[in-house]
C-alpha positions as CSV (number, residue, x, y, z in Angstrom):
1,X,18.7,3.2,18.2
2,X,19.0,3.2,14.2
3,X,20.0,6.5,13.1
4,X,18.7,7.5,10.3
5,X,21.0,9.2,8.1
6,X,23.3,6.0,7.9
7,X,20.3,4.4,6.7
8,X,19.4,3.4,2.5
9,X,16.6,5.0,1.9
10,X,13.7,3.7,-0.2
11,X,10.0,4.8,-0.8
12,X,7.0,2.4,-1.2
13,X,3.8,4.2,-1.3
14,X,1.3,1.6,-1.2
15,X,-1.4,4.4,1.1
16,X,-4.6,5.6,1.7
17,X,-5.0,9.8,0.9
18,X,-7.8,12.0,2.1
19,X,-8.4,15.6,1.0
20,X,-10.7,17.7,2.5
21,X,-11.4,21.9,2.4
22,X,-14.3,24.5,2.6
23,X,-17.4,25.9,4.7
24,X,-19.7,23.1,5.5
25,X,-17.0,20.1,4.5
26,X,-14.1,21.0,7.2
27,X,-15.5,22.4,10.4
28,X,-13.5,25.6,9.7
29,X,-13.3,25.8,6.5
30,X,-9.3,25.0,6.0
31,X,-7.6,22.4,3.8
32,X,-6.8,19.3,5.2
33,X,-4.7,16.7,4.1
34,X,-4.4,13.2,5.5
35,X,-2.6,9.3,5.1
36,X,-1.6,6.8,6.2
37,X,1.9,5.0,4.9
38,X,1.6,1.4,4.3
39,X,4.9,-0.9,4.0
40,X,6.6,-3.8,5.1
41,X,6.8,-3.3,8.7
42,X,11.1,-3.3,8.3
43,X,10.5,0.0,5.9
44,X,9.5,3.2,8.7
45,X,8.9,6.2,8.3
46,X,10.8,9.2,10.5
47,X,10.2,13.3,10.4
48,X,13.1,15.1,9.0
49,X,13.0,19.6,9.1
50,X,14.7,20.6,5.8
51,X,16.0,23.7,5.0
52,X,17.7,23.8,1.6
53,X,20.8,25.8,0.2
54,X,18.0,28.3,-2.1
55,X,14.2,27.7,-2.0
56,X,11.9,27.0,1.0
57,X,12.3,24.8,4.3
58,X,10.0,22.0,4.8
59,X,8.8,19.6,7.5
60,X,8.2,16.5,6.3
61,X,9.0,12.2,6.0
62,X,11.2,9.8,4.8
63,X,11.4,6.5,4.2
64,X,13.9,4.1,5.4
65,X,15.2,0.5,6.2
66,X,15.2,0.3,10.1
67,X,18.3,-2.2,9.8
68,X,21.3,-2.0,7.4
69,X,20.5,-5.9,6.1
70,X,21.3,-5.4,2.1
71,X,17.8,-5.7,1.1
72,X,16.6,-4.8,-2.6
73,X,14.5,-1.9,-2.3
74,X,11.2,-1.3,-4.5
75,X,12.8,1.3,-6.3
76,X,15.6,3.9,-5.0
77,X,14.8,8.0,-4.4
78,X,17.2,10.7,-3.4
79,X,18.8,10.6,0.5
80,X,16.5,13.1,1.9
81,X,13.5,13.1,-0.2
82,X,10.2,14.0,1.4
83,X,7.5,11.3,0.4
84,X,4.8,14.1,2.0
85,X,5.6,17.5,3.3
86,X,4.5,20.6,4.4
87,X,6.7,23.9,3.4
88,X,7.4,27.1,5.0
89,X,4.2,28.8,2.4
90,X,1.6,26.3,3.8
91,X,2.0,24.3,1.1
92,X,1.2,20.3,1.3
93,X,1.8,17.2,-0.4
94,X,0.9,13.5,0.0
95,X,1.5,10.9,-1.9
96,X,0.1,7.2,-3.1
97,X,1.9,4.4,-5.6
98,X,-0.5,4.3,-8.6
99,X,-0.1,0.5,-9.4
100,X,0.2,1.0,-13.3
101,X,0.4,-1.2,-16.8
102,X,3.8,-2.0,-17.8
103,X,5.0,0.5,-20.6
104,X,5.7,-2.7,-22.4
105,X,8.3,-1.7,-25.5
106,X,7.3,1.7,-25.3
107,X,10.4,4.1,-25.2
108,X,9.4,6.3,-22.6
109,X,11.9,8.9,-20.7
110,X,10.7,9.9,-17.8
111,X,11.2,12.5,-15.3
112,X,12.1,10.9,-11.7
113,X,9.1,11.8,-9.1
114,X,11.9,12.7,-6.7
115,X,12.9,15.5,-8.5
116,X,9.4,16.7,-8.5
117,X,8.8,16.7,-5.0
118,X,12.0,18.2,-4.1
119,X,11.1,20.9,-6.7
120,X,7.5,21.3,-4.7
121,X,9.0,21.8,-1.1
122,X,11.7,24.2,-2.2
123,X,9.9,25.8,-5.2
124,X,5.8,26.0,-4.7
125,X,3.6,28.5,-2.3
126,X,0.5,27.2,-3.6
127,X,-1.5,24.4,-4.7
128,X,-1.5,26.3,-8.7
129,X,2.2,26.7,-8.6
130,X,2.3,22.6,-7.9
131,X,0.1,21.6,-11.0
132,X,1.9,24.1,-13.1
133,X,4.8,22.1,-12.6
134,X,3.0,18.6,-12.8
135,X,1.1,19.9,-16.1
136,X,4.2,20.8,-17.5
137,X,5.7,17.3,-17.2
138,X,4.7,14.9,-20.0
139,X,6.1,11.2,-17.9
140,X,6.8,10.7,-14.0
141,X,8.5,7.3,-12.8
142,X,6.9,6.1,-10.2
143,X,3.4,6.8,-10.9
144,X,1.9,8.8,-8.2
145,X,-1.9,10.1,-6.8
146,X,-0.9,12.9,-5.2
147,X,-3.2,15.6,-3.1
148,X,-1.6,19.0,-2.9
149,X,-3.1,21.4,-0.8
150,X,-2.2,25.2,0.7
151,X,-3.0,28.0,2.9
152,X,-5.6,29.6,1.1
153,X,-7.8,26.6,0.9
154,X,-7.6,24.8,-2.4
155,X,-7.4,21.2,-2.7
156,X,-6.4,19.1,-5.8
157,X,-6.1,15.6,-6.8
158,X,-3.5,14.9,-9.9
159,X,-2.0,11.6,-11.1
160,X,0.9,11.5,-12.5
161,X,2.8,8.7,-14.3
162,X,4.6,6.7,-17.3
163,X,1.2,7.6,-19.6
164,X,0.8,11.1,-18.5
165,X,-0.2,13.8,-16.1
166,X,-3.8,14.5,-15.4
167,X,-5.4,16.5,-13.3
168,X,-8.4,14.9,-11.8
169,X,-10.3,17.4,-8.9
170,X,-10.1,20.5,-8.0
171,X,-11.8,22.5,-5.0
172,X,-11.1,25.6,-3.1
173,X,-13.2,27.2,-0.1
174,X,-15.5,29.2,-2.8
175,X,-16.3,25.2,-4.0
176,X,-15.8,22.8,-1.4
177,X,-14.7,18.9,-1.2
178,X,-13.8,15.8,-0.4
179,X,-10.5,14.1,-2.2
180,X,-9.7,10.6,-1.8
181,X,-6.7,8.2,-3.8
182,X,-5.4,4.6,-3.1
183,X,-3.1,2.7,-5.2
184,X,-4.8,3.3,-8.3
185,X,-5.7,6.0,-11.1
186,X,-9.1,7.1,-11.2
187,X,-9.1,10.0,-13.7
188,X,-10.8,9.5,-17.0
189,X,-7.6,9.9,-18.7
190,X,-5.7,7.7,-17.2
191,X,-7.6,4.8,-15.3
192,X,-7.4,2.6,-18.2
193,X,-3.7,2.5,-17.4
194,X,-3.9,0.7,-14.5
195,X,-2.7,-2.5,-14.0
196,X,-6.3,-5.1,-13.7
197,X,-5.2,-6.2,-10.1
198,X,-5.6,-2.8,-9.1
199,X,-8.1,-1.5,-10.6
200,X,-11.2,-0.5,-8.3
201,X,-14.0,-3.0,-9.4
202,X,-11.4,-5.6,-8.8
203,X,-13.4,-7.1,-5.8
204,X,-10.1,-9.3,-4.6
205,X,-8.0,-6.1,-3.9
206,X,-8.2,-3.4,-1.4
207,X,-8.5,-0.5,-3.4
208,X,-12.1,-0.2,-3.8
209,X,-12.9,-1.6,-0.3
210,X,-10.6,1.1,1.5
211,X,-11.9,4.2,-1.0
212,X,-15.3,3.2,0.0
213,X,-14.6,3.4,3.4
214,X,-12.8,6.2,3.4
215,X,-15.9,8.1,1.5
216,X,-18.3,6.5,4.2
217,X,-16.4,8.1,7.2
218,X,-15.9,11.6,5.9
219,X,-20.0,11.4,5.1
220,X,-20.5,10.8,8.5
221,X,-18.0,13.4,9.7
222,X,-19.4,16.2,6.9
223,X,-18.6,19.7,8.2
224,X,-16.7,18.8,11.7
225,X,-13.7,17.2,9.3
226,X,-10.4,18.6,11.5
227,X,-7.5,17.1,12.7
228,X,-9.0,14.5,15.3
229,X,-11.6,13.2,12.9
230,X,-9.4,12.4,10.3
231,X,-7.5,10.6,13.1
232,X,-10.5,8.7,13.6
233,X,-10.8,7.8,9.6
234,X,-7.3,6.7,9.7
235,X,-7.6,5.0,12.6
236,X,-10.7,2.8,11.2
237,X,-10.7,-0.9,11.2
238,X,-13.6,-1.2,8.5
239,X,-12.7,-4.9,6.6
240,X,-9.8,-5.9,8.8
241,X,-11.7,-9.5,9.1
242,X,-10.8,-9.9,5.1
243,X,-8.0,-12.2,4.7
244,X,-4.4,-10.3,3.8
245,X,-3.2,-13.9,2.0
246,X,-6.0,-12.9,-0.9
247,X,-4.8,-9.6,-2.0
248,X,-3.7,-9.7,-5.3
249,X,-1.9,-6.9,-5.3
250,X,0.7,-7.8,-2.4
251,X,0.1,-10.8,-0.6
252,X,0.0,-10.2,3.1
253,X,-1.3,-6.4,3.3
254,X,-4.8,-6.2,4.9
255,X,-7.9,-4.5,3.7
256,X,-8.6,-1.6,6.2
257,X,-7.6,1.7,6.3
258,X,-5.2,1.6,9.4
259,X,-4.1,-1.6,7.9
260,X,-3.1,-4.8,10.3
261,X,-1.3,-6.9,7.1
262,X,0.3,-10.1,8.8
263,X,1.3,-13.7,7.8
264,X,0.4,-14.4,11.6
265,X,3.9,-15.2,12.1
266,X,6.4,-15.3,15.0
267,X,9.2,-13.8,13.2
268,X,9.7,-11.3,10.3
269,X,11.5,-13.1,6.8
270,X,11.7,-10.1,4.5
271,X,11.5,-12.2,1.4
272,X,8.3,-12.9,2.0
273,X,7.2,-9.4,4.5
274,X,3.9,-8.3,5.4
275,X,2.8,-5.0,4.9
276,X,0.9,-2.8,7.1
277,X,0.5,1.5,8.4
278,X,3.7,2.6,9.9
279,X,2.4,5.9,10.2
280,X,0.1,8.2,10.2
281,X,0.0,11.6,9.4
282,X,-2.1,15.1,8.7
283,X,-1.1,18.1,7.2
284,X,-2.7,21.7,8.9
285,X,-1.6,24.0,5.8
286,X,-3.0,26.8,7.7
287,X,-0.3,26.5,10.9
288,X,2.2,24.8,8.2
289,X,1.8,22.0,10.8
290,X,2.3,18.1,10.2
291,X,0.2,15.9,12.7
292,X,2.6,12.7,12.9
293,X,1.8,9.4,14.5
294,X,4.5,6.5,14.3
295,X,3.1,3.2,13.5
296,X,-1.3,2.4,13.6
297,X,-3.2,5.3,14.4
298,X,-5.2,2.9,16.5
299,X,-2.8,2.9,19.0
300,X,-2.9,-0.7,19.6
301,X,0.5,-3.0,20.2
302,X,2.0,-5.6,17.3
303,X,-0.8,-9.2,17.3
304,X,2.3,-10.7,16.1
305,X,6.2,-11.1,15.9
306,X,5.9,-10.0,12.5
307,X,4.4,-7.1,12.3
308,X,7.7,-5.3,13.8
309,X,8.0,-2.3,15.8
310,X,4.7,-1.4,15.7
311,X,4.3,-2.4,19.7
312,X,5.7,1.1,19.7
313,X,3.1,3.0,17.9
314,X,1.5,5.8,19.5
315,X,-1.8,6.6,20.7
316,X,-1.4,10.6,19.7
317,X,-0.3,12.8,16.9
318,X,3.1,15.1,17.7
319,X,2.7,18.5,15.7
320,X,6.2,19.3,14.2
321,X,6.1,22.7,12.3
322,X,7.6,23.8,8.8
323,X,10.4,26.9,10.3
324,X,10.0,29.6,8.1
325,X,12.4,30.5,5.0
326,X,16.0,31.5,6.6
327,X,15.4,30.5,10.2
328,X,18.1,27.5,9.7
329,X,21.1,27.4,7.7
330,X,21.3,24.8,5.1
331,X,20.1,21.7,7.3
332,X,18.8,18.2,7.2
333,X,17.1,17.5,11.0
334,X,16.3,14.3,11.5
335,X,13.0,14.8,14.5
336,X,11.8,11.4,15.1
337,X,13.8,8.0,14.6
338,X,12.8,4.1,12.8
339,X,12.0,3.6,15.9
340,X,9.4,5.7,16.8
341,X,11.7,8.3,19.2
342,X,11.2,12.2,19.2
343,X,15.1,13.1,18.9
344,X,16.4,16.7,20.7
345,X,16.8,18.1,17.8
346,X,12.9,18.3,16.6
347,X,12.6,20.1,20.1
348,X,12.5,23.8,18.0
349,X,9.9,22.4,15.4
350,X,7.1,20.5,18.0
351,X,4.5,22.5,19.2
């Protein structure tokens, strides 16, 4: 077993994000987040309780290298940085790389995303406090979609990045919706940022095909939208026939929404690594409950020797939920493991 606070941690976002909230959308009328995490198949995701020293606990993931091989990460974040989480308030975030333009010779200092999503776990109760704190930051590194969500129902969609912050939905249970981000910007201010390969009427790329299908699905499922249909959406298989070699924005990462990426190989070579879902996961703000599934949604076992580990990916979600503020000392839990393990300690968090 890998444990997972020896390991280097790294974050690559390349996902799939769906929002949801209000009478008639979701079948109760909560908000609803849900992803999926796509990555080389050697960068997994595990479930980690935090309760910091001041500020509010959290439930949430990490990402990490499921060996200890010295391989050059994307880019670096913080040991025990949440890439999505759900806080002791019923607050939730999730997050998707927003594949942007180079900055060029532009002198741009930016603030870390890391140190805004630590700030939204320990600091925000509600999806306003979150964009006050977005709003008020002029240039984020990485560049991010992010969906925030809380208890009282309200949804948003804000992109953050090198050019700017801009918010680009909002909806509440007074006015309902459906929020949905891939590796792109779409907001009027910023989608001219984006980098061609990525943007959504490039044909060759996955972006538009997986927003499309992601839009089609929730249709379909308009006003019985809980957990177990947005299990189903990131479950689907819609465009997994497409050919992974053609994607121009990473070679080798597939085209559906649980996504299958594979070179078809026997073995794994890291220089050259598919990418695929190595989790799954939906945020309940209302129970401050995260529905976590290791590896495809779909349940189904690895086709081939490269796309590793995920012959252990479940067929279920396990609910882990945030402890409230105080129930813990200061504490890092690690619940689940690389390899796809529920560990004793998440035994106070599962319901």
């Amino acid at each position: 077993i890998f444990g997972a606070s020896s390991l280097a941690v790294v974050t690559v976002a390349m996902c799939f994000l769906i929002g949801a909230t209000g009478p008639g959308i979701t079948a109760t009328g909560e908000a609803l987040l849900g992803c999926v995490s796509d990555d080389p198949y050697l960068f997994r995701t595990f479930v980690h309780v935090v309760q910091p020293a001041d500020g509010h606990a959290h439930v949430g993931t990490e990402l990490v290298y499921a060996t200890d091989d010295d391989i050059e990460p994307p880019f670096k974040v913080e040991p025990g940085e949440a890439t999505r989480g759900i806080n002791s308030q019923g607050f939730a975030f999730v997050i998707a790389l927003a594949v942007e333009q180079s900055p060029g010779n532009m002198e741009v200092e930016s603030v870390p995303f890391c140190n805004l999503s630590e700030r939204m776990m320990k600091d925000c109760s509600s999806v306003e406090d979150a964009l006050q704190l977005l709003e008020a930051t002029p240039s984020v590194s990485p560049a991010f979609s992010v969906l925030l969500a809380d208890a009282f129902g309200d949804l948003a969609h804000v992109e953050v990045g090198l050019f700017g912050t801009a918010v680009h939905q909002r909806f509440s249970k007074e006015k309902p919706g459906l929020a949905f981000a891939v590796n792109c910007y779409q907001s009027q201010e910023l989608k001219h940022f984006n980098d061609p390969a990525a943007e959504l009427q490039a044909e060759e790329n996955n972006n538009g095909c997986r927003l499309a299908r992601g839009r089609q699905l929730a249709a379909e499922l308009r006003g019985k939208l809980d957990v177990a249909a947005f299990r189903a959406i990131l479950s689907d298989h819609g465009n997994r026939e497409r050919n992974p070699e053609e994607n121009p924005l990473l070679k080798w990462w597939g085209y559906s929404i649980c996504n299958h990426g594979t070179r078809k190989n026997h073995s794994y070579d890291a220089t050259a690594a598919p990418w695929g879902t190595v989790s799954a996961e939906v945020f309940q703000p209302s129970l401050r409950a995260l529905h976590y599934n290791y590896g495809w949604a779909c349940g189904e076992k690895a086709e081939f020797g490269d796309q590793l580990f995920q012959s252990r990916s479940w067929s279920h979600f396990c609910t882990f939920v945030s402890p409230f503020d105080g129930q813990l000392p200061p504490s890092h839990i690690a619940c689940t493991t690389v390899e796809g393990e529920i560990t004793p300690e998440a035994q106070p968090f599962r319901r």
